[in-house]
N, C-alpha and C positions, 0 to 999 in steps of 0.2 A: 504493500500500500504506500509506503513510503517512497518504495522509488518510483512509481510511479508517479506520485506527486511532484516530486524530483525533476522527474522529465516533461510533465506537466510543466511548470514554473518556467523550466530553461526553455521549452519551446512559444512560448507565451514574450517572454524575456527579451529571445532571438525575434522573434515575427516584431514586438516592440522596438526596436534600435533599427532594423530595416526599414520603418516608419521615418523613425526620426533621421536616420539617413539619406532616406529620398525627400525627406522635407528640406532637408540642408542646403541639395542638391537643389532643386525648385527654387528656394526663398533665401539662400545667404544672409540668415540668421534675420531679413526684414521682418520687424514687429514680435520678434524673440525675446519673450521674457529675460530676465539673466538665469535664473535655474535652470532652464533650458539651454542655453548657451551651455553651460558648465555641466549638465546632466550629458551631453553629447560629447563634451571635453572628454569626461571620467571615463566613460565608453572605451577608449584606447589605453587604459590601464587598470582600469578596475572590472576582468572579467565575471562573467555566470555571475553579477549582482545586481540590482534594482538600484541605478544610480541616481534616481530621482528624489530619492529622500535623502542622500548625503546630500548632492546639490542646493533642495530646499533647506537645511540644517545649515551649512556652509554662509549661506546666503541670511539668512537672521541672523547668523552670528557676529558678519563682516557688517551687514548694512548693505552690500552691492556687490557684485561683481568686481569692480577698478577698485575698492577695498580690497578683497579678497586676492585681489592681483599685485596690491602695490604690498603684502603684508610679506611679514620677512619668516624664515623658513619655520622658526619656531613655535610661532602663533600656525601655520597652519598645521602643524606635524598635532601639538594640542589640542586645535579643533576636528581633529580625524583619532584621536584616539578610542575612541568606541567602535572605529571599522576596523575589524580584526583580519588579517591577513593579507592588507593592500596599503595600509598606513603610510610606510614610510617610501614604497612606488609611487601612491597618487600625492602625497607630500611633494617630493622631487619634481614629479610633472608640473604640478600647480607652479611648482618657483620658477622653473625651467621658461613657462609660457609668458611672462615677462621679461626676463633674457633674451627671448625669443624676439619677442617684437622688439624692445631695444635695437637689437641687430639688424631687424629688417629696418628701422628705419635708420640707422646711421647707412646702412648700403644705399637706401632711397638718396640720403643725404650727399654720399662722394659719388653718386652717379649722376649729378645736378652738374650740367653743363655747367652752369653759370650763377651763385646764389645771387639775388637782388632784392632780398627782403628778412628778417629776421621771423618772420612767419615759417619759413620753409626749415630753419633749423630748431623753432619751438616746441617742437611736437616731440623733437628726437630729445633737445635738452629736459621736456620735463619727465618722459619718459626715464631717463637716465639719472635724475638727480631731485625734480622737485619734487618726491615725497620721501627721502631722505631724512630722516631725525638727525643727521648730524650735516654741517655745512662742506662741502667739498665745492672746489673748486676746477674747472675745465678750461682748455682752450682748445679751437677750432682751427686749426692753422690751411692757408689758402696761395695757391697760387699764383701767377699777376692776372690768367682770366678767372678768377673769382670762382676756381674749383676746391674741393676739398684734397686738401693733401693728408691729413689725419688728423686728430679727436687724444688728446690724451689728457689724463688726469694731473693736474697740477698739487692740489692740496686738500689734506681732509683737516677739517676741523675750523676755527672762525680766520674765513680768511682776509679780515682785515686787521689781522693778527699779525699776518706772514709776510720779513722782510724781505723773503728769497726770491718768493716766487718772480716779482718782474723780469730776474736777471735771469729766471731758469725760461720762461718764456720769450725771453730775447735769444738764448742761447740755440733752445731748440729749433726756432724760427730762424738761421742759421743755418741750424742741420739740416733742416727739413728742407731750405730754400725756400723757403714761404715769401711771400711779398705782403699780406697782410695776415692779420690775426683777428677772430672773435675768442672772448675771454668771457665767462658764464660760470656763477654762484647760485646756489638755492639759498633760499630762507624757510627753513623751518618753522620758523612762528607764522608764516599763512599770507604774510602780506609782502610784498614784491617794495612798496617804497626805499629806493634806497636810503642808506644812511649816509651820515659825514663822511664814514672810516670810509663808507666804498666808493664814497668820491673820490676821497685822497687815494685809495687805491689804486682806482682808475687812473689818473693823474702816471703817478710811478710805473703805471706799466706804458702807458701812453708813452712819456717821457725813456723808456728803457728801450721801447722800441725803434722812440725816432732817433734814437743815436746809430742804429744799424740801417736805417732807410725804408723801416718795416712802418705798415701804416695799420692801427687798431681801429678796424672798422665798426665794431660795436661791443659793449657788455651789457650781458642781459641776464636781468634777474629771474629765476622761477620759482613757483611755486605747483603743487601740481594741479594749481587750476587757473591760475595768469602769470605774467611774464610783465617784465621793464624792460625796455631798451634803452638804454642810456642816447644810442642816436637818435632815434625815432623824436624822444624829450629834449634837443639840442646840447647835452651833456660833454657830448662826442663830436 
């Protein structure tokens, strides 16, 4: 009786996820709950189980989806502790899928013919940094037609703290042959205004640059729901 039920469920289970599979395929998640989004996610790591109630559970617990996506590995590893036997598989995925997209869009990013607005690399910097509990530091280093030459991390922690960095972002811009530079902080506390210190900041790396002929085409602040552009505000 059991196994029968058994095979009951799994074939119930299978005929269910072929649904939502061919609904994917049709609608590209248009007017998709987020449980649903995320119940289709689990599908590729959490087999023979009914992902619809992890996903709903997940989803109350975070508040959203882009919660659940921006959280760090050990809040979700916590929130799956009751799923016995996939825990720390569907953990890894869950983190993995914000790495994920990170990457797709810094590629969108260095395959941009030509940047000409701080809009086209916002998406990538909040992705990568404005929901960060602690303050890091980026810069965007560019060629003389306004391509991406690479993205590397300058500094964690408050960087209007940090003597070094201008001199390590002249440096690199250097190695890199960069002709200009974008330089990007988050703020933590939610709001994108800049301060005094990251004026002066800006200032110092401004000034670090234009001793080698390198020109700082913008800083921009995120958060992960708005952005400052220092140029856009004539700062820059």
């Amino acid at each position: 009786m059991e196994i029968d039920e058994k095979k009951e469920f799994v074939s119930k289970n299978e005929g269910h996820r072929q649904r939502v599979k061919d609904k994917f395929l049709k609608t590209k998640f248009e007017n998709w709950q987020d449980y649903e989004i995320l119940e289709f996610a689990l599908f590729f790591v959490v087999p023979r189980k009914d992902t619809k109630d992890i996903a709903k559970n997940l989803i109350d617990k975070f508040g959203s989806l882009k919660e659940l996506l921006h959280a760090d590995y050990e809040e979700i590893m916590n929130s799956l502790k009751d799923v016995k036997g996939v825990k720390s598989h569907a953990t890894l995925f869950l983190y993995f899928l914000k790495y994920f997209a990170i990457k797709y869009s810094e590629i969108k990013v260095k395959q941009k013919e030509k940047l000409s607005s701080p809009n086209e690399v916002v998406t990538y910097l909040r992705n990568l940094i404005g929901t960060s509990g602690e303050e890091k530091m980026y810069a965007i280093y560019l060629n003389a037609s306004n391509q991406v030459i690479d993205c590397k991390k300058i500094s964690d922690g408050t960087v209007s703290r940090s003597a070094v960095y201008p001199t390590l972002i002249a440096k690199d811009s250097l190695l890199k042959k960069a002709r200009s530079v974008i330089v990007s902080h988050n703020h933590p506390g939610g709001t994108c205004k800049p301060s005094q210190n990251d004026i002066i900041a800006t200032e110092a790396v401004q000034k670090a640059l234009k001793t080698i002929e390198v020109i700082l085409l913008d800083h921009i602040i995120v958060t992960a729901t708005d952005y400052y552009s220092f140029k856009d505000n004539g700062l820059i």
